[in-house]
N, C-alpha and C positions, 0 to 999 in steps of 0.2 A: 467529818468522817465520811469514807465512803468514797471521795477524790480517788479517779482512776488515772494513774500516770506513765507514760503518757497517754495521750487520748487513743493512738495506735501503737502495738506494742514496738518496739524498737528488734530490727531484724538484723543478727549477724551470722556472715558465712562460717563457718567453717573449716578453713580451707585445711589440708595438709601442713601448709607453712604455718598457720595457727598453731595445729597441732604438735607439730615437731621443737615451734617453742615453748610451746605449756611443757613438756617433757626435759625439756633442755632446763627450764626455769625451775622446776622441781628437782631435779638431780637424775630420773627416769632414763636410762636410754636402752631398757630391755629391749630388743631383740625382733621381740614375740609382737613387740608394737606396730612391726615394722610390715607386717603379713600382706598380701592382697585381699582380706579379711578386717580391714584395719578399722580399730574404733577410738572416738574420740570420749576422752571418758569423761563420765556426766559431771565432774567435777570443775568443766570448762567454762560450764556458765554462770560461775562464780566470778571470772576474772570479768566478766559484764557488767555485774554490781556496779562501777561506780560507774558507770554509763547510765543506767538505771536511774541512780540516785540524783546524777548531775541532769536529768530531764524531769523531777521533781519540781523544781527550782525553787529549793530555800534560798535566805538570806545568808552571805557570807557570816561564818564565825560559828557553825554550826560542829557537834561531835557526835560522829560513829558511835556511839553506846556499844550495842550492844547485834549479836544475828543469830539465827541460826538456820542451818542449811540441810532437807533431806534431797536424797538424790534417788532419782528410780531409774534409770536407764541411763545406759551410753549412747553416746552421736555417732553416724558414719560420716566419717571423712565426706567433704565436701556437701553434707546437710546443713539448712540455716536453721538458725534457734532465734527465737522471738521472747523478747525478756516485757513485762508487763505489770503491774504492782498497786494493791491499792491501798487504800490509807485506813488503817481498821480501829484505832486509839488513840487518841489526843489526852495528856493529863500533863499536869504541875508538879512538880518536886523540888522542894528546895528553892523555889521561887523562877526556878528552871523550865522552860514547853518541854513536854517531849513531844514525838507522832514516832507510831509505833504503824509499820506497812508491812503487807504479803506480797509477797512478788509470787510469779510462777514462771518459768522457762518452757520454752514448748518447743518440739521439735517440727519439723515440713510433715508430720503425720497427727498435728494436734496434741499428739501425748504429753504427758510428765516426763521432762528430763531433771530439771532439781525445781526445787519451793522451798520456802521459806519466810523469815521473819527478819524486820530489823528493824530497832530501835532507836530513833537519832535525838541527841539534844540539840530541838531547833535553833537556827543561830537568830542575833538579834535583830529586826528589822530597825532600817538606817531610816 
């Protein structure tokens, strides 16, 4: 426990083009999105997760359990968000590992964009 992954947190842009497909991928195409004002809303650094999880580096055969995800702010257009995660619980069930990790998101100002939790059933080492 305690495994910080990765050892530097993993940085992604932002871009517009990002943005306009998290919207398009959702069904969103309000309007209001569209402003010279325009934010990326904090729900973006979810679609990071499995970026996240794949610089963990479990063993193939592994299952998503379980997450959950708060969000405290939105992104501006062309801001990088830095995804980071540590390893807080290791237990047995059913003869199953889990590792139970917090990640946090952070925006180019240090802040909370989203945290959170997730739960995997480690997969079985070959």
């Amino acid at each position: 426990m305690g495994d910080v992954f990765p050892p530097q947190p993993l940085t992604f842009a932002v871009t517009s083009d990002v943005v306009d497909r998290f919207y398009r991928a959702t069904g969103d195409d309000d309007a209001v999105r569209k402003g010279p004002s325009r934010k990326a809303p904090s729900m973006i650094a979810s679609i990071y997760l499995v970026d996240l999880l794949m610089a963990r580096g479990s063993p193939p055969g592994g299952i998503h359990a379980k997450q959950s995800i708060r969000f405290h702010r939105s992104l501006a257009v062309g801001e990088d968000l830095s995804l980071q995660a540590t390893v807080v619980d290791k237990y047995v069930r059913k003869q199953r590992p889990y590792v139970v990790s917090e990640f946090e998101a952070r925006g180019k100002d240090g802040c909370l964009v989203s945290s959170g939790r997730i739960t995997s059933i480690w997969g079985r080492d070959q």
